[in-house]
C-alpha positions in Angstrom: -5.7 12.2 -7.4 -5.6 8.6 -8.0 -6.6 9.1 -11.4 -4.1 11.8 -12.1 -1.7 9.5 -10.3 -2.8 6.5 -13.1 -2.8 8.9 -16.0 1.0 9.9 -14.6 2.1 6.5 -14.4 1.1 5.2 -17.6 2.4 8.3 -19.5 5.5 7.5 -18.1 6.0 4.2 -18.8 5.1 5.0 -22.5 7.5 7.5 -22.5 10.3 5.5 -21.1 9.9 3.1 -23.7 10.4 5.6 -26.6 12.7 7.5 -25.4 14.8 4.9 -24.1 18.0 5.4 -21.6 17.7 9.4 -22.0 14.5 9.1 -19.7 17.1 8.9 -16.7 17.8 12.5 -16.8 14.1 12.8 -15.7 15.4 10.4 -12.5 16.4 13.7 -10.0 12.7 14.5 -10.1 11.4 11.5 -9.0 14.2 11.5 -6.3 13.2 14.8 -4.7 9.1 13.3 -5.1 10.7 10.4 -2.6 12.8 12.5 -0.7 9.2 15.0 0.5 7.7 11.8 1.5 10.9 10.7 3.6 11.5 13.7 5.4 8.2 13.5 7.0 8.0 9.9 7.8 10.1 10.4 11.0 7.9 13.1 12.5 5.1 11.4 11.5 5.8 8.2 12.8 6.5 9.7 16.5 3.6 11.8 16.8 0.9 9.2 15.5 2.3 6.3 17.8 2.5 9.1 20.9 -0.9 9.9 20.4 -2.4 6.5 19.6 -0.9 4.9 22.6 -1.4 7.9 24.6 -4.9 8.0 24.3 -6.0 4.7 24.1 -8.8 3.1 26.5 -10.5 0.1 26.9 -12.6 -0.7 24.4 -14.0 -3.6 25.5 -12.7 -6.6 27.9 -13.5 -10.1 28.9 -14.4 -13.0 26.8 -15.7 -11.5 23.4 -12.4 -8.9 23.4 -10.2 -12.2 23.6 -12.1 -14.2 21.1 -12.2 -10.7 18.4 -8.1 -10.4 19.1 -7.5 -14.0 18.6 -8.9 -14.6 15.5 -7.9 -11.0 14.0 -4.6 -11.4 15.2 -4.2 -14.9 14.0 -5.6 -14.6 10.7 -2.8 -11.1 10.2 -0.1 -13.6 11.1 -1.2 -16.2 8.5 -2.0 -13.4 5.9 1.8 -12.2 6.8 3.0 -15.8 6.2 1.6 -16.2 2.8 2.7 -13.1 1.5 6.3 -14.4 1.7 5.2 -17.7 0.8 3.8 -15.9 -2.5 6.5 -13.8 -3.1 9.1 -16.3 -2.8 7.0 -18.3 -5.8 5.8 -15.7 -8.1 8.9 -12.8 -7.1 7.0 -10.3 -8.4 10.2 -7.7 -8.1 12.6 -10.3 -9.7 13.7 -8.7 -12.8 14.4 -5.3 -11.4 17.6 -5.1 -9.8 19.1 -1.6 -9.1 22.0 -0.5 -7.4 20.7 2.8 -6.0 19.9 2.4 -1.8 18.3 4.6 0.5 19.7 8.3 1.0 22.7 7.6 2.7 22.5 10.5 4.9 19.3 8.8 6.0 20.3 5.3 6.0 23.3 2.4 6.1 23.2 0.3 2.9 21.2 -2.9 2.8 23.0 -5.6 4.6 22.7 -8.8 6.4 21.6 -8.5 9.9 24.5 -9.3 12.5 23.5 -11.9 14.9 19.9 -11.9 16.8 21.8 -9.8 20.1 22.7 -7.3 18.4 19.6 -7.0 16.2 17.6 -6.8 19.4 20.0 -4.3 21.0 19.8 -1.9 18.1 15.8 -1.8 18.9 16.7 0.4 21.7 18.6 4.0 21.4 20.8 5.9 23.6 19.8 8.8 21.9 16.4 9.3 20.4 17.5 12.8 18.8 20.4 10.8 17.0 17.8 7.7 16.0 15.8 10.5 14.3 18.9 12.1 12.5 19.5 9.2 10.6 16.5 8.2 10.5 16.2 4.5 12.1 12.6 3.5 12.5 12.4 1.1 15.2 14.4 2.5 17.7 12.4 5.6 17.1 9.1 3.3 17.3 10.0 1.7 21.0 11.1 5.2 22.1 7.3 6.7 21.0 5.7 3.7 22.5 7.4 3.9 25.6 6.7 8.0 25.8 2.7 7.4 25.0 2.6 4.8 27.1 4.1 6.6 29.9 1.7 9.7 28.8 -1.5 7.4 29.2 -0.8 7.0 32.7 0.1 10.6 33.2 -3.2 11.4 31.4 -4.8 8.7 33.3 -4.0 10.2 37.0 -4.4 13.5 36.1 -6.9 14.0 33.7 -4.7 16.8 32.0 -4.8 15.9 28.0 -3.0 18.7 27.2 0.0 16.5 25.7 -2.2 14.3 24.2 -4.0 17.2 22.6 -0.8 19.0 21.0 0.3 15.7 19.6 -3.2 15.4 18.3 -3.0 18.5 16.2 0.8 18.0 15.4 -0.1 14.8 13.6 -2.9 16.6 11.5 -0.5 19.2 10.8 2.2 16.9 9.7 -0.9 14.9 7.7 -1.2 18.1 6.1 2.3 18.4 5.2 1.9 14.8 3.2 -1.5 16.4 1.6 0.7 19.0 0.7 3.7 16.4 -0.9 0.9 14.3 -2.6 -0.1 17.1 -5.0 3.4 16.6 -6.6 2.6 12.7 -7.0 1.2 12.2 -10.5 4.7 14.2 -11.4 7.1 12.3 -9.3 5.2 9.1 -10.4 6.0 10.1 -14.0 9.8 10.8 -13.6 9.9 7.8 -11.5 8.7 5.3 -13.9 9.8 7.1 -17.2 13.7 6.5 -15.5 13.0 2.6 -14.6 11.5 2.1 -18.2 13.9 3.9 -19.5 16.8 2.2 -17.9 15.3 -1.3 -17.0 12.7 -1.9 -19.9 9.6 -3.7 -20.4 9.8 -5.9 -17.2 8.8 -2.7 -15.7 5.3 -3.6 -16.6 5.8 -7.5 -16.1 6.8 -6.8 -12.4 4.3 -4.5 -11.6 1.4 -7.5 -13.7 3.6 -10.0 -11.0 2.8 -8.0 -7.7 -1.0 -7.6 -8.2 -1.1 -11.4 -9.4 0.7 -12.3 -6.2 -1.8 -9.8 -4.3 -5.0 -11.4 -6.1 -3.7 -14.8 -5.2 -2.8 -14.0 -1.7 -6.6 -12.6 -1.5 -8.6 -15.2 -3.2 -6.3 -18.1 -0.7 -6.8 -16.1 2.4 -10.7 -15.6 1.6 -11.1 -19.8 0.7 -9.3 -19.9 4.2 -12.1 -17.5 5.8 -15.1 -19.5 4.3 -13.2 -23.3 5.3 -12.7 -21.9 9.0 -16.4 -20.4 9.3 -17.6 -23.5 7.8 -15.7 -25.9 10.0 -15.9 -23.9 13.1 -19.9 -23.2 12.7 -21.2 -25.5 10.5 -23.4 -22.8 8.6 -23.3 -23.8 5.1 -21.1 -21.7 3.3 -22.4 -21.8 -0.4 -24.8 -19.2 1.4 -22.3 -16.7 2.1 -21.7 -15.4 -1.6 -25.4 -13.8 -1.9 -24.9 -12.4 1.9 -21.3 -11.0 1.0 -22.4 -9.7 -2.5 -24.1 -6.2 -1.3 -21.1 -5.1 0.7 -18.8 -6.5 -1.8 -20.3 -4.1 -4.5 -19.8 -1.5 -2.1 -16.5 -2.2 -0.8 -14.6 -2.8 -4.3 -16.4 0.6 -5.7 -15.1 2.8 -2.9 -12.4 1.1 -2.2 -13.1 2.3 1.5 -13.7 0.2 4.8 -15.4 3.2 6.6 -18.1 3.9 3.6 -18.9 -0.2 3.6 -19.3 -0.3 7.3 -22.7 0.8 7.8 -23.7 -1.9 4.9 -21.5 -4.3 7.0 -22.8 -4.1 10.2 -26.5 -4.1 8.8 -25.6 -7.2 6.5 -23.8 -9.4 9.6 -27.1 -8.7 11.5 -29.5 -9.0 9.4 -28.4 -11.7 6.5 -25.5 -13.5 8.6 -27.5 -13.5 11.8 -25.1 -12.9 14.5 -26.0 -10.7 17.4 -26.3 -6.8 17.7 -24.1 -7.2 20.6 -21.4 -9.0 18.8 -21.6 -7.5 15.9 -21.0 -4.1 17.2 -17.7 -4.7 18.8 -16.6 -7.2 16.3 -17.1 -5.0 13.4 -16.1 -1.9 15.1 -12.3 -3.1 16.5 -12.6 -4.7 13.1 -12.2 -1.4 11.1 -9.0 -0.9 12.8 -7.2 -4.2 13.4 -9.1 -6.5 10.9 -7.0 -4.6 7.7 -6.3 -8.7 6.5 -5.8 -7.7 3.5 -3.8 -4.7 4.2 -0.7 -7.2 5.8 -0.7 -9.0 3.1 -0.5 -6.5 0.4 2.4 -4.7 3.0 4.3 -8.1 3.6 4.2 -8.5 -0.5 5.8 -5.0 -0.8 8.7 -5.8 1.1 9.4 -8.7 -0.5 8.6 -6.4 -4.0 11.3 -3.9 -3.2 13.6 -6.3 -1.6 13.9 -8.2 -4.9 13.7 -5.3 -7.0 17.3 -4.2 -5.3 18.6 -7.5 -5.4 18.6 -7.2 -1.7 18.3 -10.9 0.3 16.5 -10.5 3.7 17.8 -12.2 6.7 15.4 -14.1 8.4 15.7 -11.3 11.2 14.5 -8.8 8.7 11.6 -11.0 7.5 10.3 -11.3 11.0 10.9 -7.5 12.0 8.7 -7.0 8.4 5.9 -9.4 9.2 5.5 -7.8 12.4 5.7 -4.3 10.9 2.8 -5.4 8.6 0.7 -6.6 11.1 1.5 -3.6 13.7 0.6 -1.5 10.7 -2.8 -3.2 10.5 -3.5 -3.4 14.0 -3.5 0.4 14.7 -0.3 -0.1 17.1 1.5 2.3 14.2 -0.5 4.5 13.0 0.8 6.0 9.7 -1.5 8.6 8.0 -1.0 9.8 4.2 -2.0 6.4 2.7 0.1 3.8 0.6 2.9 6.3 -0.5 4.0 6.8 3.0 3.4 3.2 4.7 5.9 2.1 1.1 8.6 4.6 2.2 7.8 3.7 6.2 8.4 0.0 5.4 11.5 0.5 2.9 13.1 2.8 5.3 12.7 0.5 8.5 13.8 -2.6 6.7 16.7 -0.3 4.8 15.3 -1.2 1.4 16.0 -0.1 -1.7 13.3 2.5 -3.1 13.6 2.5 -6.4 10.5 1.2 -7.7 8.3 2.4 -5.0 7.0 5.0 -7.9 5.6 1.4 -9.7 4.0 0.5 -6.4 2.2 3.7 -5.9 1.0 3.8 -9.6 -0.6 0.2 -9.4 -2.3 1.3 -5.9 -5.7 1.6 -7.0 -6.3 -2.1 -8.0 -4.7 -3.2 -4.6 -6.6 -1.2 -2.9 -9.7 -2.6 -4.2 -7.9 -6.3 -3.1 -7.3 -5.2 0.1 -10.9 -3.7 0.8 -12.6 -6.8 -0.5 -11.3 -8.7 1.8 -10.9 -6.2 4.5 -14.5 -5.9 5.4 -15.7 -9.6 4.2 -12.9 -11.6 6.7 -14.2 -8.7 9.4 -18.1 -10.3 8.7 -16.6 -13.9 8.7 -14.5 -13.0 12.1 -17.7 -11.4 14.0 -19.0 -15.2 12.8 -16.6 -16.9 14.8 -16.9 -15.1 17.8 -20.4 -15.0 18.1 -20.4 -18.7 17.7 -19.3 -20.3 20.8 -21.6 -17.8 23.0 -25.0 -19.2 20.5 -25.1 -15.7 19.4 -25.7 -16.6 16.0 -29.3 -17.1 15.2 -29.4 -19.9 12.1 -32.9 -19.3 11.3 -32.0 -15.6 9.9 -28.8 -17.3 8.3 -30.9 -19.5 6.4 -33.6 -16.8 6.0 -36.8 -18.9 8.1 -36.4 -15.0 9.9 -36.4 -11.5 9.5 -34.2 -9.2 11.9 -33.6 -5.2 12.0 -30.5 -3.9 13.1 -30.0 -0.8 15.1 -29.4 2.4 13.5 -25.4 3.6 14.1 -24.2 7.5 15.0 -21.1 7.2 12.1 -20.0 10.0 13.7 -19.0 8.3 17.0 -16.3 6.6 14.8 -14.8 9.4 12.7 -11.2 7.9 14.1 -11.8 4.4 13.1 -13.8 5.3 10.0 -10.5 7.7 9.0 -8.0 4.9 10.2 -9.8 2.1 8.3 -9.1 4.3 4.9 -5.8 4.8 5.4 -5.1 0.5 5.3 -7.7 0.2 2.5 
């Protein structure tokens, strides 16, 4: 599909150009290609945040949990921060300005937030069935929290997952639905960017050249950041790491997928790095789900893509409530199945962007996603360092290779949800 979806995109931009402004006509089916996705983002979004809060458990406490959430968490927020520092220099969707909003049965028009009251009160809904009517994300997002927190204690005295179960399968079922949509994509990818070359031109290409440079950039910082904290923090010496990272580097950017590199993670963190089976087995594990670094970034850079694309300014309310949807995003707390398409149209729709050039974002996915899974599972390797190294769990004589170590052999399919999560931010 991703190929189809490349062979789509370029076709279209090729024929945009030749044909020139009559390429709009083609605009209505790219429209209806956005409007599938849309009209299954709502139920989506309720019935994955139900049933991840509703069935989570503890994973893990003490010590080494608060050490793995501190350095994933604080490494999202810095990965969040330099995507709009990026953004702002490079504006990789300057250029593009269209006029076209949202659906406006689904949505207001972009505007300034009111004042920080008001933004706060419209978190909360006085009618969830009327939040999901029009669409409005984050009331709909506290309301789903909320219910699946409520149903983890239910399912927590009572033992009776039947709720948890129906929301379970609805979510597959609704999955299937964006299966379903995604078929259409190398179409709707075509009509969308034969219209924008048609109409808008050659910085078509340019913008879309912009938003991986400011991706690639945003990676190769944040992984210099890695290597500098690891170094100063441990004192290992990091013109090691390169040969220790290559394997599952090769791995990662081929696949483009956190849950196939795991297994050569987890054996390469032991057995090259040196930390500790112990550590590395939670580490890397609440890793897949919460250590998507790259992921926020690349999120955090698409708002700030499609907010400039549609000449839209971003209050500093909305940049917050988008930093914090990227991280949330990575950290599992929203769990949005159907890959990049939908987590575009998720992130536009909460922040009432303009969509318009979503289409260029989806097309260029595939070299993003090999940015984000690069550094995906190499900052989760470089985390599992910095926990295990206050408790001496990192054994320098297999870093520096005076010794050999054999990890323990892993049941994959004990992780079929992480594994499946982990794809969905690579």
């Amino acid at each position: 599909m991703a190929f189809l979806i490349g062979v789509g995109a370029v076709a279209g931009i090729v024929f945009g150009l030749i044909v020139g402004e009559w390429a709009g006509n083609l605009k209505f089916i790219g429209d209806m290609f956005i409007r599938l996705i849309q009209m299954s983002i709502v139920p989506l979004v309720m019935v994955s945040v139900i049933q991840a809060t509703g069935s989570m458990s503890g994973k893990g406490t003490g010590l080494l949990a608060f050490r793995t959430f501190k350095w994933m968490i604080g490494f999202s927020i810095v990965s969040a921060l330099l995507a709009w520092v990026l953004s702002v220099v490079i504006n990789p969707g300057g250029g593009m300005v269209f006029s076209g909003q949202l659906d406006p049965s689904l949505q207001k028009q972009a505007t300034g937030a009111s004042g920080w009251k008001e933004t706060l009160l419209n978190f909360v809904t006085t009618n969830i069935f009327s939040a999901m009517s029009t669409a409005s994300m984050i009331p709909i997002i506290v309301f789903s929290l909320l219910f699946g927190a409520a149903l983890n204690g239910y399912v927590t005295r009572t033992g009776n997952r039947l709720l948890i179960d129906f929301f379970d399968q609805a979510q597959q079922v609704v999955l299937g639905v964006i299966r379903l949509v995604m078929f259409t994509a190398p179409i709707g990818v075509f009509a969308l960017l034969a219209n924008l070359t048609g109409t808008v031109g050659f910085s078509v290409v340019t913008s879309a050249l912009k938003y991986l440079l400011a991706t690639l950039i945003g990676v190769l910082i944040l992984m210099a950041l890695f290597v500098l904290v690891v170094w100063l923090r441990t004192g290992l010496n990091p013109a090691r790491l390169p040969s220790k990272l290559a394997e599952q580097t090769m791995v990662a950017i081929t696949t483009t997928s956190s849950a196939v590199t795991f297994p050569v993670v987890l054996k390469n963190t032991i057995e090259k790095v040196g930390v500790s089976q112990r550590i590395s087995n939670f580490t890397l594990s609440v890793g897949l789900t919460m250590g998507s670094y790259g992921a926020v970034l690349n999120y955090m850079i698409v708002v700030m893509f499609l907010a400039e694309a549609g000449g839209a300014t971003l209050t500093p309310g909305q940049l917050v409530l988008g930093m914090s949807l990227s991280i949330l995003l990575n950290m599992g707390t929203i769990t949005v199945p159907g890959g990049f398409p939908v987590i575009a149209m998720f992130l536009a729709t909460s922040l009432d962007l303009p969509i318009a050039s979503v289409g260029l974002l989806i097309a260029v996915d595939w070299f993003t996603g090999i940015l984000r899974t690069f550094l995906n599972v190499n900052g989760d390797t470089m985390v599992a360092m910095l926990v295990a190294n206050p408790a001496g769990e990192i054994d320098r004589d297999v870093y520096y290779g005076h010794k050999q170590v054999v990890a323990e052999e892993i049941d994959p399919t004990t992780m079929d949800s992480e594994f499946r999560q982990a794809d969905l931010a690579d």
